[in-house]
Steps between C-alpha positions, in 0.01 A plus 500: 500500500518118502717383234609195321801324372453164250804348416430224239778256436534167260635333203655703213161487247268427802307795421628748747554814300082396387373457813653773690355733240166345498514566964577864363217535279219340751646681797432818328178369385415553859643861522829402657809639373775246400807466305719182370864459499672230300815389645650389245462881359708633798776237479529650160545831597770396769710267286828538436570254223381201304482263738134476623616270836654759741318432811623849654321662253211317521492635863568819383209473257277353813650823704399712200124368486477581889558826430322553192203363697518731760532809235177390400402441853561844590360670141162333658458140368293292694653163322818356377610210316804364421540207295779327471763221632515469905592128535675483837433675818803740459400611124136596704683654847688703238232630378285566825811656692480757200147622522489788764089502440273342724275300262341138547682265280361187325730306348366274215700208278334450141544094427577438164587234311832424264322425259196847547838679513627418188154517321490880674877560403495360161158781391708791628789671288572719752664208680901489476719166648188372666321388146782247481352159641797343635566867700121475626531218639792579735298800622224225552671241720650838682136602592408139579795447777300836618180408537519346835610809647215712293203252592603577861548869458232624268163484331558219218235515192527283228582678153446269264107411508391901569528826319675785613143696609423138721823571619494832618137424657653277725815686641268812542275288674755419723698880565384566851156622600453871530240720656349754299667862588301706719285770341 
């Protein structure tokens, strides 16, 4: 069985929790089997206190999503995606190191604007520190000293002009071609 890994990275409020749901949907549209894991979710689970910088447990949480994608992997999902942060080569080698599965990865960095991300941020209650502006914009410049390394590395689609089903057309336009299984 071929199967897939999408990791989809970008700004905090660039629509990746949206989007990476939205890949999910169409992808089962077309009788695949896929599941979505927020990052942010299992950094949750593996923290140890308030503070919401540790990077060791933000590898731990990138360990964590390996092998949560290969439990699904081996239950018999065809697809994965993960969404969440992977701005430097090592925050993505963590992540690939951890997943035992062979699967084809595409790797995919949602461009967002500032001042998108606050609109996004601002409409959702759910949001904690990240609704505060001056807080935003940190994570903002942090993505944008990124982006060099993420427009060499990965698929980049601009999320401000497009809606989440555009979105997820064009990354699943992109996963790699498959044959159709033999009858």
């Amino acid at each position: 069985m071929q199967r897939d890994l999408v990791v989809i990275t970008g700004p905090v409020g660039g629509g990746k929790s949206t989007v990476a749901l939205a890949l999910a949907e169409r992808l089962r549209r077309t009788g695949r089997t896929a599941a979505v894991i927020d990052l942010d979710l299992v950094y949750c689970m593996a923290r140890q206190g308030d503070d919401y910088g540790e990077d060791h447990t933000w590898a731990t949480a990138r360990r964590g999503a390996a092998a949560l994608a290969d439990a699904f992997f081996a239950d018999g999902l065809d697809a994965v995606v993960i969404e969440g942060e992977f701005f430097s080569p090592d925050e993505f080698a963590t992540l690939r190191e951890a997943l035992a599965t062979p699967a084809g990865w595409t790797f995919v960095t949602l461009e967002a604007s500032y001042e998108q991300a606050l609109v996004r941020v601002a409409g959702d209650p759910t949001r904690g520190m990240s609704r505060d502006a001056d807080f935003l914009r940190r994570l903002h410049e942090q993505f944008q000293r990124a982006l060099p390394y993420l427009r060499a590395s990965s698929l980049v689609v601009d999320a401000d002009s497009r809606t989440p089903d555009e979105l997820a057309k064009e990354i699943s336009s992109a996963l790699p071609t498959r044959q159709a299984p033999a009858v």
